[in-house]
ROVO-466441 format. One record per residue (C-alpha): residue in three letters; x, y, z. Coordinates in pm, whole numbers, plus 50000, padded with zeros to 5 digits. Example, Ala and Ser with C-alpha at 12.3 -4.5 7.8 and 13.67 -1.06 7.14 Angstrom:
2
ala512304955050780 ser513674989450714 
END
This chain:
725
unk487204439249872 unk489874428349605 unk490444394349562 unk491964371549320 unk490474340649222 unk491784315348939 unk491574327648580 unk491804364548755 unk494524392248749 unk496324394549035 unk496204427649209 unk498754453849223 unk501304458649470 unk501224456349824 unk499114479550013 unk501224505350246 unk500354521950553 unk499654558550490 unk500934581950541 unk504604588350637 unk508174579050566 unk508264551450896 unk504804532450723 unk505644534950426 unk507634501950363 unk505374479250558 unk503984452550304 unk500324445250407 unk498844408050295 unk495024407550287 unk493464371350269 unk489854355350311 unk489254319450481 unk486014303650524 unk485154279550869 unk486064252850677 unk489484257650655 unk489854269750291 unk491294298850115 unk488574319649971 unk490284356149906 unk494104358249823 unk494304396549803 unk496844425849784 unk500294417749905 unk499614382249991 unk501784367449720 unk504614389649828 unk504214377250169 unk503614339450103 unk505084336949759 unk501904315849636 unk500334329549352 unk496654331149360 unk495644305449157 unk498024281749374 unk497084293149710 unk493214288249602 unk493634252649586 unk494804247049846 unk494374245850220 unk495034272350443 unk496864249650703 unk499524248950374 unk499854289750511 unk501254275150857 unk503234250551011 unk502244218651110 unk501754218951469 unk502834189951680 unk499084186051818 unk495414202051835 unk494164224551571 unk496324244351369 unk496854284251340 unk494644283051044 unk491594269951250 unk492444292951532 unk492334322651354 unk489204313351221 unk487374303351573 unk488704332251736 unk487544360151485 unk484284342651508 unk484384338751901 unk485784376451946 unk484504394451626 unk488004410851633 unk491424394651728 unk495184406351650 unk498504389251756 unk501614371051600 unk501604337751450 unk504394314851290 unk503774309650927 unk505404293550633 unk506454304450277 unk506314287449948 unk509874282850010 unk510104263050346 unk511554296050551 unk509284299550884 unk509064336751008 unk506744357451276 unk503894375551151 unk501174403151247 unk497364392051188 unk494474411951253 unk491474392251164 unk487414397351165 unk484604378951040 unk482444392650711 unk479584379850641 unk477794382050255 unk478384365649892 unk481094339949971 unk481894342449569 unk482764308349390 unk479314289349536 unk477424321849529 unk476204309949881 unk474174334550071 unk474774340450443 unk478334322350433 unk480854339750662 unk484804343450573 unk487324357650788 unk489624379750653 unk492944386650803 unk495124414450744 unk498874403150807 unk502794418150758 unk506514405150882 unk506614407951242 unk510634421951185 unk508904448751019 unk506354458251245 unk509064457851539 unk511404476151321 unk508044502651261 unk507304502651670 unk510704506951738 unk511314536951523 unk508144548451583 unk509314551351935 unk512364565151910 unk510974594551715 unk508124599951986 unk510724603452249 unk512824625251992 unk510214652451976 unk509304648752324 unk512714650152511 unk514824667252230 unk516664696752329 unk517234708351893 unk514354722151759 unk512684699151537 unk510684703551224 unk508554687350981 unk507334713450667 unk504864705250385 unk505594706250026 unk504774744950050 unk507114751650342 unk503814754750567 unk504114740150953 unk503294700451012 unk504954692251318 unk507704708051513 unk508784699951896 unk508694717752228 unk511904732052201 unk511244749151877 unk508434763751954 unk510474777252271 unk513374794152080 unk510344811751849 unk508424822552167 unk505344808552025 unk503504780852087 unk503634750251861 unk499704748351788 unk499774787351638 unk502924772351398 unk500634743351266 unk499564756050911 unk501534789750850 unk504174795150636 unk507754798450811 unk508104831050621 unk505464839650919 unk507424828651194 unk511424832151094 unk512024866950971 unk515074869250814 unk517124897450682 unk519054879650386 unk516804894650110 unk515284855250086 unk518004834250054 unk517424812350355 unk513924808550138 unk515854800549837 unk517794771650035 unk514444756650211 unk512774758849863 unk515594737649688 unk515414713649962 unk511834713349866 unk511774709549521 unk515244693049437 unk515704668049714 unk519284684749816 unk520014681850173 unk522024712650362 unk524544705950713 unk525064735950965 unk524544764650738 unk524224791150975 unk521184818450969 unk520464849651127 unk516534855251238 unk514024868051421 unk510494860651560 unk507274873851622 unk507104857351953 unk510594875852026 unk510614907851780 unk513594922151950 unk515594894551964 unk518504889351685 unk519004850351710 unk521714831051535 unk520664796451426 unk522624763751275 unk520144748251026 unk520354715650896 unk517344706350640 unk517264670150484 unk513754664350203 unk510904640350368 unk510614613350078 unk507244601749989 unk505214574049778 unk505694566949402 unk509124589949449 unk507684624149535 unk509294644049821 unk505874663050037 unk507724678350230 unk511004691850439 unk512634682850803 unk514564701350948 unk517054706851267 unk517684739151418 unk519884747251707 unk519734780051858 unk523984792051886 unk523404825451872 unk525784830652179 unk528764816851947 unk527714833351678 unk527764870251781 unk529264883851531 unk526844870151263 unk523964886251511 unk525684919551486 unk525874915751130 unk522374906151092 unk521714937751306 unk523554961351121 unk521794945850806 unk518204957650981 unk519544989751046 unk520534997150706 unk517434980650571 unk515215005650789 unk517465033750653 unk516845018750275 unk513385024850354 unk513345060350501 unk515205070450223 unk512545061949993 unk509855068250169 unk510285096950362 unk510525135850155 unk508055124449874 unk506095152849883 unk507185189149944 unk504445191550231 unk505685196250591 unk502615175950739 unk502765147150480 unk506875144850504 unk506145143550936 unk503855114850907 unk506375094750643 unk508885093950936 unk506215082351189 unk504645054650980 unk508695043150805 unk509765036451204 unk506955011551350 unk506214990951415 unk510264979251417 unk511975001751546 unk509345016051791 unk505685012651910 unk505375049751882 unk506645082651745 unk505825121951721 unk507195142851529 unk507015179851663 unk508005214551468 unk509775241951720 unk507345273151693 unk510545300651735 unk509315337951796 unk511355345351449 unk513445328151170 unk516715334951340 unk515795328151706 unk518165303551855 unk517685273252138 unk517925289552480 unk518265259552759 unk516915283253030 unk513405288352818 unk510485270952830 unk510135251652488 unk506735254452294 unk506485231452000 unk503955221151765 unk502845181951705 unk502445175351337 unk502265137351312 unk502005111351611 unk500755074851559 unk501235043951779 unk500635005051777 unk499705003152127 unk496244997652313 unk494765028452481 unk495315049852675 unk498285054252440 unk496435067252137 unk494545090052355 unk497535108652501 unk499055116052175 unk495855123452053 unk495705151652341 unk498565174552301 unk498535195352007 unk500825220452109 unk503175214952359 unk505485234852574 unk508925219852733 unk509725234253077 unk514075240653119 unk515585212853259 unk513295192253095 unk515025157652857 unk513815181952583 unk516415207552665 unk519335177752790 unk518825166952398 unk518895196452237 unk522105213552432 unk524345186152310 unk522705184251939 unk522595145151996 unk519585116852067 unk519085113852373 unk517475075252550 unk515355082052863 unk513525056353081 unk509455063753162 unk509435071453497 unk507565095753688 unk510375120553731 unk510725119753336 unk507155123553298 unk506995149753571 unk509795173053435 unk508745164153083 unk504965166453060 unk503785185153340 unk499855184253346 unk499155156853630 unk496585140153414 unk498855135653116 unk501595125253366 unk499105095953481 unk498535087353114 unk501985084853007 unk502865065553302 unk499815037653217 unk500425039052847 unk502825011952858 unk506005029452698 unk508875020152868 unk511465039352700 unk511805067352478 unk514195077552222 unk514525119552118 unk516285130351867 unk516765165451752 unk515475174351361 unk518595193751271 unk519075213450881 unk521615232650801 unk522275242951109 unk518855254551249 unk516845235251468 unk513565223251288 unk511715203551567 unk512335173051722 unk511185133051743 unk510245106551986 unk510125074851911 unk508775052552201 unk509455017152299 unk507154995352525 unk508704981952918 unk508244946252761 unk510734951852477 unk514634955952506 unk515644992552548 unk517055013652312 unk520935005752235 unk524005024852111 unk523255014951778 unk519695024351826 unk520535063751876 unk523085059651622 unk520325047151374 unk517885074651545 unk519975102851479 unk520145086351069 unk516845090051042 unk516355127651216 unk518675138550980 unk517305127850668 unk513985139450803 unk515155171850937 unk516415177550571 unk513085169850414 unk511285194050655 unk513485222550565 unk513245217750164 unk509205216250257 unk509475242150511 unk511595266150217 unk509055256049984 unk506085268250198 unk507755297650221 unk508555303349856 unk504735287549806 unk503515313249995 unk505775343849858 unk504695335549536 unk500835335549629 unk501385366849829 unk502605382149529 unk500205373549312 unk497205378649492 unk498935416149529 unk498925419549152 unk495575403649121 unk492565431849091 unk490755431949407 unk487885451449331 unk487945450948929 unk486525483948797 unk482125484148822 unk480335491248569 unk476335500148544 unk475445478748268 unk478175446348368 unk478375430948652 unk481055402248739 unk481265376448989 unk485935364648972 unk487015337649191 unk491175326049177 unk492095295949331 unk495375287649374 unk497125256249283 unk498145225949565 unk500825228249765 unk502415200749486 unk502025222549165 unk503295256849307 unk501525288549213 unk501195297348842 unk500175324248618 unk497035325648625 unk495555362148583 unk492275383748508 unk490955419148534 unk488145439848437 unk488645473348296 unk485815499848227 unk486875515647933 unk486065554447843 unk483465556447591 unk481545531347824 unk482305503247668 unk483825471747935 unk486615449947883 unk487315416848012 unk490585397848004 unk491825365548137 unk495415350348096 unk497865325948190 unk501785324448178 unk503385292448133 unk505155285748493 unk504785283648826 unk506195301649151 unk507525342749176 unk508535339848855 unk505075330448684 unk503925356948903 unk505785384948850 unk505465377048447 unk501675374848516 unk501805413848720 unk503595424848430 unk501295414048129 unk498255420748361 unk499645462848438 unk500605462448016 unk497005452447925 unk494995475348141 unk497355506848012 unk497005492947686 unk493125486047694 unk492795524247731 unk494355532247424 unk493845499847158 unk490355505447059 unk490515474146895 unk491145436447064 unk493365425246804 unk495825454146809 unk495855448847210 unk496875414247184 unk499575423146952 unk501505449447155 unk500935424047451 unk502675402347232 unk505685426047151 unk505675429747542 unk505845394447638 unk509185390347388 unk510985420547552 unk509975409447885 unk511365373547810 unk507885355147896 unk508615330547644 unk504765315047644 unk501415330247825 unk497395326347716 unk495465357947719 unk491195360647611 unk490705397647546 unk486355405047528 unk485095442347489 unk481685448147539 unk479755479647419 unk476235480947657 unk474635506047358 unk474405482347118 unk475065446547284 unk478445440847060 unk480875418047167 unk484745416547015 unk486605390347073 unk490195383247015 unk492135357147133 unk495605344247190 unk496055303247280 unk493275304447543 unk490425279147599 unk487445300447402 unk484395320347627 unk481325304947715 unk477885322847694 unk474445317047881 unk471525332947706 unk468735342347891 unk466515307547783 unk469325284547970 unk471205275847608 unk474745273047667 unk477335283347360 unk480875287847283 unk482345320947173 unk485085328946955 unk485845301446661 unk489275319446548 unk492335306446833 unk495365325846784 unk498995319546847 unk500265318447231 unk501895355647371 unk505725353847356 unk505605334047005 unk505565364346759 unk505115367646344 unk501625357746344 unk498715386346370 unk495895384746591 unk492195385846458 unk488825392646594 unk485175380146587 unk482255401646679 unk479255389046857 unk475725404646999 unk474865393247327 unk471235393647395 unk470095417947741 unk470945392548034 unk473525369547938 unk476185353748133 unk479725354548014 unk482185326548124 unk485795332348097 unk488185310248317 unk491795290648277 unk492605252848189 unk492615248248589 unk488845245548535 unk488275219348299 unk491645201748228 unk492615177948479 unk494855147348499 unk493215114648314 unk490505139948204 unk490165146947865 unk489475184147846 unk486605181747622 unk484925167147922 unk485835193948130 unk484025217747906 unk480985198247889 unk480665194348291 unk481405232848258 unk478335241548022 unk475935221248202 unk476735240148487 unk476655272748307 unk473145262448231 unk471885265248591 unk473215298348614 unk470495322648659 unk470655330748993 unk472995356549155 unk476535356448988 unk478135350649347 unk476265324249469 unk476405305449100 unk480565311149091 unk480995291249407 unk478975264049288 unk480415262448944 unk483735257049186 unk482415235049411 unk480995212549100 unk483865207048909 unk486425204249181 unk485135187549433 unk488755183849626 unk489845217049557 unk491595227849284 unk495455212149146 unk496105241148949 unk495675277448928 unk492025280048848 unk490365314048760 unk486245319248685 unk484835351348568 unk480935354148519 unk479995384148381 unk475985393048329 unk475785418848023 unk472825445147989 unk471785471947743 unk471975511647786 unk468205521147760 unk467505524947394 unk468925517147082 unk470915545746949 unk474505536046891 unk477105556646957 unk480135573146760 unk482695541746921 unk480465515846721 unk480275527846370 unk483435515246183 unk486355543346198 unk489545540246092 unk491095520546359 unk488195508446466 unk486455491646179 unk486225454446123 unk489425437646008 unk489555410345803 unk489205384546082 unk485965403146190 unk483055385146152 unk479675377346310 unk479425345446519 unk476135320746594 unk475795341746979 unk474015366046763 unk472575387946433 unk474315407646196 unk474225441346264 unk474415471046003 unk478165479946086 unk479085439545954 unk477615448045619 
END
């Protein structure tokens, strides 16, 4: 307990009721006096309240506190026997300041008993008393009053916000124009509860009430709630800053009065605001991807939960291209993308049409003979004429959708599809300005689905084609035989140039090839037909690998294929010889018959299509048994991979190789792209043997023509043969 006693400091400031604006100014005096009439404690706020300092008030006599009274014992000695009659006691007593001035005042008294202090007396018991200006306490009750009845009986929303704009106390009637009730406002943020569509500058204006103490009048704001999520409501907002202790400002109250009625034209305008907002949004979000299925479930999950509780998005399935809308035929469509917000058994009956077929007559056909959305109330002739399984009618019917909303998806001309977008019976139905905002949003859709849909088609030309020019049965061999997988590229990277083949030449010796033209799409392919027809005419008559590569490369200039990769391997079975030239393409990889893994081919020439740099050779033995890798960059170079660690997750894999070529190529594939591959990807795994014997033939002794040339020499794969000498 503070106290000041003479020769002390005299403590600080009055105390103050906590917490609040209304408390905050009410002086509190604290003061001890003992049973025998004597000021023990002169505490906090007691010199403001008496105006005796506390060396003067010790002296003296606490009957020098009060006024004399005209007979009996004075207010000192009451207040004395009746805290230690009652233990507790409050009420109002006259009392008297320094000055002479009388004036009401507050006590609340009690008995303590301990150290009385100055005689260090054990056991003594003092009463202390607790007193403030009885003008002040009325002036507290009264307002304290007042502002019950304000929050009670007030028909203006009332509200008191912390210092981060989080719910303290608001009234009935606020929590009635949000539609929720005030205990779930107590602690969230109004951002929560008053949605606006100003881009935050009714968050800018409570802030700066907030922070810089500037009150705003009537400034009008267009919101809604997530008690009412349909509802556009106009409000006029007067904020004022709640001042605190020691000058800070905790918080915000506010006024709000609900004049949306007056203010209709702000409502429309907040409205139309929404509107464009959702159609801000499509446009971004809607047509990244050139993917029909992906672009289908952008529109569905861009529309709710705002606009609607559920959508579908359905592609026509015409019997050809050019087939037109016929009202007096049955409709069969295909659902690509549904999704809903609401509880079961909504999610089920979306989840249980995959294909769906529109008798005539049906709202289907109404939309789609006038070209414009169409708003239809759930009822069981809509569900009859529009669904017409019984059990899907029942579903529809108890899946709480109250409305729907089709619009046609319309591009250039031909109809793609359509969309429903469906709104529960306990929100507003679907307005004017809702179809006109529908039909936005089927257009830009529609629009997407067409580039995807050409695209698909262009995706798959271009895959047709090349799988046409790819070998499909590359020429056998008794002494090689070859596993080839191609994989096409996703859906996001187009078809490319990707290209192999496996040509047995005529003195028995077998040629492997794998290339890749810079590109993507039909023209990629076609280039990649054309260099992959010019090599395997070529290979017939080039006896050496070099001089192959370079007409290739005179062909790719003519041709215009301004850059393409090509690995060009001949192997002779009669003497296990290897040639290897090569033109900008990752190298070949070997397995040897102990598991050891190496690379082929240290000389890396100049891309196809670049001309004025010759080609050169290495020659290699492969030992009876080994496994030849050849494949693209689709393989090993990926996105945030570095493609050195593509080849190493390639030769590890290599390693395991020794069971049957097919089996090992599809797990080589499955290993190093686990999702499937990005880009073209081809894989070639050849096993080499030897012809019985070790006489060479005629085609391996060096000729003219076919001789080593200056870039031939032996690699590490294997020995030096006579011929290298």
């Amino acid at each position: 307990m503070p106290s000041d006693q003479p020769g002390g400091e005299r403590a600080p400031g009055p105390i103050r009721s906590e917490p609040g604006s209304l408390l905050e100014h009410v002086p509190v005096a604290v003061l001890g006096l003992d049973a025998h009439g004597g000021v023990r404690y002169w505490g906090p706020g007691a010199q403001d309240l008496f105006g005796y300092a506390a060396a003067t008030a010790l002296s003296r006599p606490a009957a020098a506190l009060f006024p004399e009274p005209p007979e009996g014992p004075g207010p000192a000695e009451r207040l004395v026997e009746r805290a230690l009659a009652l233990g507790y006691w409050r009420g109002r007593l006259p009392v008297r300041h320094r000055d002479g001035s009388v004036f009401d005042c507050g006590f609340r008294v009690f008995p303590v008993t301990g150290d009385t202090g100055d005689t260090g007396d054990t056991g003594g018991t003092v009463v202390m008393a607790l007193a403030s200006r009885g003008d002040e306490l009325d002036r507290v009750k009264t307002n304290l009053a007042f502002l019950d009845a304000l929050f009670e009986t007030c028909p203006i929303g009332l509200v008191m916000l912390d210092e981060d704009l989080r719910y303290v106390h608001l009234n009935q009637a606020l929590a009635d124009m949000d539609g929720i009730p005030v205990s779930d406002h107590l602690g969230r943020d109004t951002a929560d509860i008053m949605i606006t569509a100003d881009g935050g500058e009714f968050r800018r204006m409570l802030r700066a009430v907030a922070d810089e103490g500037r009150p705003l009048v009537g400034v009008l704001v267009g919101m809604r709630t997530p008690g009412r999520p349909d509802v556009d409501q106009v409000r006029s907002v007067s904020l004022f800053p709640l001042s605190g202790a020691a000058g800070s400002r905790p918080g915000v109250g506010g006024l709000l009065v609900d004049v949306t009625d007056r203010e209709r034209a702000l409502l429309e305008a907040t409205a139309a605001r929404r509107r464009l907002a959702l159609l801000d949004r499509a446009g971004a979000r809607i047509g990244t991807t050139l993917d029909v299925d992906t672009t289908a479930r952008e529109l569905v999950d861009v529309v709710m939960p705002e606009f609607c509780d559920g959508s579908v998005v359905e592609m026509v399935e015409w019997m050809y291209p050019s087939e037109a809308f016929d009202p007096d035929l049955p409709l069969i469509t295909r659902r690509i993308a549904s999704g809903t917000v609401l509880p079961p058994p909504a999610p089920e009956l979306l989840a249980a049409l995959d294909r769906v077929t529109y008798p005539p007559g049906s709202s289907i056909h109404r939309m789609l003979s006038t070209g414009r959305p169409l708003c239809v109330r759930v009822d069981e002739e809509f569900a009859a004429r529009t669904v017409g399984n019984r059990d899907l009618v029942r579903q529809l019917l108890d899946s709480g959708v109250g409305y729907v909303l089709i619009a046609p998806l319309i591009a250039r001309g031909h109809v793609q599809g359509i969309t429903v977008f469906g709104r529960s019976a306990a929100r507003p139905a679907f307005t004017e300005e809702d179809l006109g905002l529908a039909g936005e949003l089927a257009s830009r859709a529609a629009l997407c689905l067409d580039n995807a849909r050409l695209y698909s088609r262009v995706q798959d030309i271009s895959l047709t084609l090349q799988r046409a020019l790819l070998p499909t049965a590359p020429d056998a061999t008794e002494h090689v035989s070859v596993a080839h997988r191609y994989l096409p590229g996703s859906r996001a990277t187009e078809v490319g140039g990707d290209w192999y083949d496996v040509i047995a030449l005529s003195d028995g010796r077998v040629a492997l090839v794998v290339g890749d033209v810079m590109g993507h799409g039909v023209p990629a392919a076609a280039s990649m037909g054309r260099l992959r027809t010019t090599a395997r005419a070529l290979a017939r008559h080039s006896p050496d690998p070099e001089g192959l590569l370079a007409e290739l490369d005179t062909s790719a200039r003519d041709a215009g294929i301004e850059l393409a990769t090509c690995l060009y391997v001949v192997y002779d079975p009669a003497t296990g010889h290897a040639r290897i030239a090569n033109a900008g393409h990752p190298p070949p990889l070997v397995r040897h018959p102990d598991g050891t893994v190496e690379t082929l081919g240290d000389v890396l020439g100049v891309p196809l299509g670049v001309g004025g740099v010759p080609f050169r050779s290495v020659r290699t033995e492969l030992p009876d048994g080994a496994v030849l890798a050849l494949y693209t960059d689709g393989l090993v170079e990926a996105r945030g991979q570095d493609i050195d660690a593509g080849l190493d997750a390639l030769r590890a894999e290599l390693a395991r190789a020794g069971g049957p070529l097919e089996q090992e190529a599809d797990r080589i594939l499955t290993a190093l792209l686990p999702d499937g591959a990005t880009d073209d990807t081809v894989l070639v795994l050849a096993r080499v043997g030897r012809t019985p014997g070790d006489d060479r033939t005629p085609g391996d002794r060096p000729t003219a023509g076919v001789g080593r040339t200056p870039g031939d020499r032996p690699t590490a794969a294997g020995r030096r043969t006579p011929d290298d000498d």
